[in-house]
N, C-alpha and C positions, 0 to 999 in steps of 0.2 A: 504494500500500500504506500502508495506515496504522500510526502508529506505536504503539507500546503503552506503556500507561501504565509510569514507572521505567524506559525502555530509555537515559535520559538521564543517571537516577539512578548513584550510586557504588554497586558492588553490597555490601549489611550482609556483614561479615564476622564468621562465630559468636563470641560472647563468650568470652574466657577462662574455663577453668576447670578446678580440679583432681578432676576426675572421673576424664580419661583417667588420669590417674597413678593415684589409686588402684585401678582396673581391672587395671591392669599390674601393679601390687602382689600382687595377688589372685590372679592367673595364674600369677606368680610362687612368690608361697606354694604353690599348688596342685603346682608343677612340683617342689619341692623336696620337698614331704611324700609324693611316688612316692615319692621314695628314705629320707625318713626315717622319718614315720610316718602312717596314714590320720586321726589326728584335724588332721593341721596339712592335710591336704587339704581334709576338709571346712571348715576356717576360713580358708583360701586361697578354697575357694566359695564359700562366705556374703559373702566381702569383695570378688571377680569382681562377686557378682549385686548386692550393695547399690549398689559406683560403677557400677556397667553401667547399673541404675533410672537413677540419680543423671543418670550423663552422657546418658542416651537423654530422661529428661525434658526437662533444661534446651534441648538441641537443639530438640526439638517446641517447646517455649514458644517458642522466639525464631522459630522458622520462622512460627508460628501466629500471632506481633506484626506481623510486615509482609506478613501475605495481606490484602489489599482487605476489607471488609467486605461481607456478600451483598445483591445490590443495587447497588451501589455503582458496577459498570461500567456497570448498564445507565442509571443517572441521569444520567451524563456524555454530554458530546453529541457525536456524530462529527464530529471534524478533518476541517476539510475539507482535500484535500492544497494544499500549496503550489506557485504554480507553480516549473518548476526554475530555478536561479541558474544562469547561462550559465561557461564555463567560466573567464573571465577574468575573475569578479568574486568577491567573495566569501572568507572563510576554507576553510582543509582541510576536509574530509567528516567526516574522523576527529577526535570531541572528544580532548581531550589526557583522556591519564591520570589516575588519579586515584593521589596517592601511598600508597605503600604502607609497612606496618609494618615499623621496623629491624630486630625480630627475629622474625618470622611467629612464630604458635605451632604452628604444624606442626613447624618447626624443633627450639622448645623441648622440645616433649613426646616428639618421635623419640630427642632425645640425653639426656633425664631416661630415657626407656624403655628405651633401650640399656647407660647407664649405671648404670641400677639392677642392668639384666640382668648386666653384667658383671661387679657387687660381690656379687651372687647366686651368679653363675657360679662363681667366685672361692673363694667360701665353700663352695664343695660339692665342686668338683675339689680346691684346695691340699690337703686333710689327705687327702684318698683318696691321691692321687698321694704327698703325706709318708708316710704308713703304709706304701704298693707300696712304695714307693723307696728311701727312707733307710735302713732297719733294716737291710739289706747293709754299709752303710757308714760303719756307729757302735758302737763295742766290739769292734771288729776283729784288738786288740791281744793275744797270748797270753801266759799268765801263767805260772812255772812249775809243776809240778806235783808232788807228793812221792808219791815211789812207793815208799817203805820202803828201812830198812837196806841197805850192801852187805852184810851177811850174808848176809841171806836169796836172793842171789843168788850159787846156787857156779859155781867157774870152769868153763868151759869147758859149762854147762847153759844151755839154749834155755828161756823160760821165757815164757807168755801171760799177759801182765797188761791186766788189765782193771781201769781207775781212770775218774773223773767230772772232768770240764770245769768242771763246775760243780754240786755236789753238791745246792744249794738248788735247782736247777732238776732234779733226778730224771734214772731211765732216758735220757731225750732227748739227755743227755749223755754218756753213758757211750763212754768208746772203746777200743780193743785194740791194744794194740802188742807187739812179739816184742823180747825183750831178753836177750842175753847176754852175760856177765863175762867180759872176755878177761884177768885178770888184769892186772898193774902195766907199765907202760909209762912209761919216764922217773922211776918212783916215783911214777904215777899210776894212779889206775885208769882201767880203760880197758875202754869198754862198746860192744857195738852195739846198735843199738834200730834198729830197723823201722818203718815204718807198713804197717799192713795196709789202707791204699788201694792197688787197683790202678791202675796207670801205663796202661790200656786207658780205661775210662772208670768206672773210680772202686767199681768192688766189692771185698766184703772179702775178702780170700785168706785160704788156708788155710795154715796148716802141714803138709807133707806128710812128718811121722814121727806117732807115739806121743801122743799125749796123755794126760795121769793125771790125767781128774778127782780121783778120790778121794785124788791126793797138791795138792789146790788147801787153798790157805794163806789166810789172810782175813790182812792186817795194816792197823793204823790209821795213815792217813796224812792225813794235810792236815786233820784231822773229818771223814775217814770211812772208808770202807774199800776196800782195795785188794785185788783176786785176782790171785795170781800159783798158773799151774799149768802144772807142769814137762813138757817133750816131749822123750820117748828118740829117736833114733835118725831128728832133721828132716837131710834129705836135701835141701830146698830150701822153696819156696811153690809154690801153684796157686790160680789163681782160677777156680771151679767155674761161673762164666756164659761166658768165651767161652774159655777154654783158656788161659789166658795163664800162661809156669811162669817162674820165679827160681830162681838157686843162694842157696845159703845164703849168701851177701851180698845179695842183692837186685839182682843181676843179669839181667837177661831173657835167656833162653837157649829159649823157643817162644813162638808165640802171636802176639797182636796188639797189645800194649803197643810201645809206642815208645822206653820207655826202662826204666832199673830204679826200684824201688822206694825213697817217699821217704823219707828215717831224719828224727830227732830228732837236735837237740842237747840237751846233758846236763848237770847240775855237780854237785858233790858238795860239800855240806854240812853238815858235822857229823857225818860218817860214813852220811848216807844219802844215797839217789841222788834227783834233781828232772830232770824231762824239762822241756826248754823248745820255742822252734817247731820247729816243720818247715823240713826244705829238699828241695830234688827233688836228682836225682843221675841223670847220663849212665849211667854205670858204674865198677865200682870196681876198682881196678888191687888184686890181692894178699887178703890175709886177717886176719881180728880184727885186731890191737891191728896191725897190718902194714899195712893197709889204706892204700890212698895216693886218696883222696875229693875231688873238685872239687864245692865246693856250687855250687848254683843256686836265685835264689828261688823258693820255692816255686809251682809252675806246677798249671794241671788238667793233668788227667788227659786223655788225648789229642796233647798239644799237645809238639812236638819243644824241646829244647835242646842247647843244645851245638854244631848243623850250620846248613848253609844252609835249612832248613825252617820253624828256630827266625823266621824273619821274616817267618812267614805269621800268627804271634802274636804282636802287641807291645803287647796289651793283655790285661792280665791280669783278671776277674775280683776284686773283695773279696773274702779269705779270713778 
């Protein structure tokens, strides 16, 4: 068998060059303007197909410098074979190797390729995932809130007040709480306040007495304005999505709540009343300004306190 011409030769290895990179650049642009806009796509394309020319030319040029010239084989004359070396004379069969480049450029361009990819990657997941994520977990902190005069709250009257979170931020804020004047205790005044979250899974209850629009009060409080509107003759709460009922403490006595209802804490300043957080509450031993209350931090809705249940949740939720 004869040999063929270069089967002795070191085989050319393609020349360096920064083609493939920016190909991978290009692909990359292309992958990021899905998500952000079709003109960075099409210039992700334009810049795929210019190094794709680029590196597909240079390839063929150098394949096309070491093909033989035509003609060329048939000029050369045929070897004739030699006879064979016996087995005890002679070097190995196998020429030694020819050495090889410290740091291939396969090598370089796979971890420039990856590496790009993953400063790309980077750039596109970190702020989606910051925007999903964080926003739970920053401003979390509640402020209090002024809900008008004790005047305007007589003793022993149940009353819906409706105030803002955050008045700059509109409607989306807006919440309801039930609050009544138990009169002085200690030479204090002493208030219950409610939340109208249910302790089931988080709708708003109702009041089940009387409600007087037409006696609802606008007062200005904090910059802006505060609805309070009185209720004759509240017999407890109801929440109208799964039946869940409270005594007028906020006690659960039907339903599918787990526990009672969670109140405010309160302070009184200047002669008006200021709701501050929430805390959740088992149940409450006794009545108004009597009321004998074990707080709990504030928990969702669903989730036991107080019993052996409470340690099937030991992580709460940002509130």
């Amino acid at each position: 068998m004869e040999p063929h011409s270069g089967d002795n030769e070191t085989p050319e290895l393609p020349r360096p060059t920064i083609w493939p990179v920016g190909f991978a650049i290009g692909i990359a642009c292309m992958l990021v303007g899905i998500v952000v806009s079709w003109p960075a796509v099409a210039v992700g394309g334009a810049i795929a197909i210019l190094f794709g020319f680029l590196w597909a030319r240079d390839v063929m040029a150098g394949r096309r410098a070491t093909l033989p010239p035509a003609g060329a084989a048939a000029a050369v004359a045929p070897a004739r074979p030699a006879p064979p070396i016996p087995a005890h004379r002679g070097e190995a069969a196998m020429p030694k190797s020819a050495p090889g480049e410290r740091f291939p450029r396969s090598r370089f361009l796979e971890a420039s390729t990856l590496g790009l990819g993953a400063v790309i990657g980077g750039a596109v997941t970190v702020p989606a995932l910051g925007f999903a994520i964080l926003p739970p977990f920053l401003h979390q902190g509640s402020k209090d809130i002024d809900v008008g005069p004790i005047s305007d709250y007589p003793e022993g009257q149940w009353m819906i007040v409706h105030y803002f979170l955050d008045p700059k931020e509109g409607e989306v804020t807006r919440r309801v709480a039930y609050i009544r004047y138990n009169g002085q205790l200690d030479n204090e005044p002493s208030f219950t306040i409610i939340s109208n979250r249910c302790a089931h899974l988080g709708c708003p209850v109702q009041p089940n007495g009387l409600a007087q629009p037409t006696k609802t009060k606008d007062v200005k409080a904090g910059g802006t304005i505060v609805q309070l509107t009185p209720v004759q003759g509240l017999s407890g709460f109801g929440c109208p999505c799964h039946g869940g009922a409270y005594d007028t403490e906020g006690n659960r006595t039907a339903g599918p709540p787990v526990r009672g209802l969670d109140r405010y804490r309160f302070s009184i300043r200047s002669g008006r009343l200021f709701l501050g957080g929430r805390y959740s509450v088992k149940t409450v031993v006794d009545t108004g300004a009597n009321a004998k209350i074990k707080q709990y931090p504030l928990t969702q809705p669903g989730d036991h306190i107080g019993d052996w249940e409470a340690w099937l949740y030991p992580v709460q939720a940002p509130h």
